[in-house]
C-alpha positions in Angstrom: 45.6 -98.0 -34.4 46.3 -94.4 -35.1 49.0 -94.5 -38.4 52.6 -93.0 -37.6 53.3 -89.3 -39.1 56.8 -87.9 -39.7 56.9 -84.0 -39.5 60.3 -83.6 -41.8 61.2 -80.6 -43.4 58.0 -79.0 -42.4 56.0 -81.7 -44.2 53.9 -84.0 -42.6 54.8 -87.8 -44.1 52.9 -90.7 -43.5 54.1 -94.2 -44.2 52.2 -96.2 -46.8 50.3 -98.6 -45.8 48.1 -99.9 -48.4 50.5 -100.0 -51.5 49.1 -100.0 -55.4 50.5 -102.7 -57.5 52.0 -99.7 -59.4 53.9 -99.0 -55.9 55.5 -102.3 -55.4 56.5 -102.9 -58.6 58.3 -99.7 -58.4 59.8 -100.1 -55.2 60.6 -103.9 -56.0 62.3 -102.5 -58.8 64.4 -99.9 -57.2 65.5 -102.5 -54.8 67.0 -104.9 -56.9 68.5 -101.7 -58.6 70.4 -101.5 -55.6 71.6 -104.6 -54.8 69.3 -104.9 -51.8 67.4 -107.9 -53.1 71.0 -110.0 -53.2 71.7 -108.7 -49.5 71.6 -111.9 -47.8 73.0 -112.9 -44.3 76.8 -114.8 -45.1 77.3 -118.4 -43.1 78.1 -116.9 -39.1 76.7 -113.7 -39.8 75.0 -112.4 -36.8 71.8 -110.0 -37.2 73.4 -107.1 -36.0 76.3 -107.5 -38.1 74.3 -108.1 -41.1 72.1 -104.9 -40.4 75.3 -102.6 -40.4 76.4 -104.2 -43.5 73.0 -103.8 -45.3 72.8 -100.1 -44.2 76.2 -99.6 -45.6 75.1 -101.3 -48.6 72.3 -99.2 -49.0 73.6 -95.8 -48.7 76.9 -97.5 -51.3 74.1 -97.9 -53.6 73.0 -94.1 -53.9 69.1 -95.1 -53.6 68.7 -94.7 -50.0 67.0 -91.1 -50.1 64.8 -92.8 -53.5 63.9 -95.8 -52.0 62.5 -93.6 -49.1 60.5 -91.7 -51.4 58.5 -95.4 -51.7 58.2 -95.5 -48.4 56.7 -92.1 -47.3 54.3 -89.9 -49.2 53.1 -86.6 -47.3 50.0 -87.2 -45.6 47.7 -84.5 -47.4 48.1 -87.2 -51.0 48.2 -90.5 -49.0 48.7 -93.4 -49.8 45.9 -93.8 -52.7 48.1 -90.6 -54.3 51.0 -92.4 -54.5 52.9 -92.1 -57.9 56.5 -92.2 -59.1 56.3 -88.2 -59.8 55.2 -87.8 -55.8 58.4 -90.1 -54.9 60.6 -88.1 -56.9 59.8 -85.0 -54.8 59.5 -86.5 -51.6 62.8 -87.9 -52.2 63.9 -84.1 -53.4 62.8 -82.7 -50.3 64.3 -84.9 -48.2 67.7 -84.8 -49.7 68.0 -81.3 -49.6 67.6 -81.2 -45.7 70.3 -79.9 -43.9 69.0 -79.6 -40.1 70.6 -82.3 -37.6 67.0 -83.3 -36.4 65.4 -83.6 -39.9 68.5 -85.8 -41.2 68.5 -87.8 -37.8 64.4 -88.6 -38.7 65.6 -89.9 -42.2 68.0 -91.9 -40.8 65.7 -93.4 -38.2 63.0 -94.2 -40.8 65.3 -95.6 -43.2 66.8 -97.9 -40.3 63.0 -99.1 -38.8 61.6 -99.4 -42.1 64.0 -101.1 -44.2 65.0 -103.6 -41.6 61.9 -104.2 -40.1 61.0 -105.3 -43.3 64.6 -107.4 -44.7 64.5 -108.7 -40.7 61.2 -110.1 -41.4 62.4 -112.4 -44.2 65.8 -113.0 -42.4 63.7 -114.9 -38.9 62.1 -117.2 -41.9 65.4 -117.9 -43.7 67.4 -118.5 -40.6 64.7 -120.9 -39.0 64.7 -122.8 -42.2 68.3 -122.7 -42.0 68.5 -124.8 -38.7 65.6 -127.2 -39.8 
């Protein structure tokens, strides 16, 4: 399966897919700097309802644009090139973009990414919920 590239800013981005322990440790880190790891679904709470809150939570936090620099790295390092330096600039570059189409691809990412990957723990939590 071909791996999904992001052309933002002029820069080619690839997700990363094979992480270093370096990487997670990092971006486990960053998370629970933001309050992410704590954002758990309230009794009722429907999915949808949670996701808007957790976005909303995320950008509150001011580590949206960093957080995607542990997400990303530009496809000419890769994912074996990952450091906390290269998140640091991808996460420069991408803040400083100002085109509609550029900041509607960070958005997107940030969305599919970030809950893809919350979501993911949410079907286990809720199905041990009702058992």
């Amino acid at each position: 399966m071909p791996k999904e590239l992001h052309t933002i800013g002029g820069v080619v981005y690839a997700p990363i897919t094979a992480s270093t322990i370096n990487h997670d440790v990092w971006l486990m880190g960053l998370i629970h700097e933001s309050g992410l790891s704590e954002a758990t679904v309230l009794e009722g709470e429907s999915p949808e309802s949670w996701s808007k809150r957790f976005m909303y939570e995320l950008m509150a936090s001011g580590k949206a644009v960093r957080i995607l620099g542990g997400l990303l790295v530009p496809e000419d390092i890769g994912s074996d090139g990952w450091t906390p330096e290269v998140a640091g600039k991808t996460s420069e570059h991408l803040g400083s973009l100002t085109s509609e189409a550029d900041k509607a691809a960070v958005f997107g990412i940030l969305l599919t990414t970030l809950l893809s990957f919350f979501e993911l723990g949410l079907i286990s939590l809720w199905s041990t919920r009702k058992s």
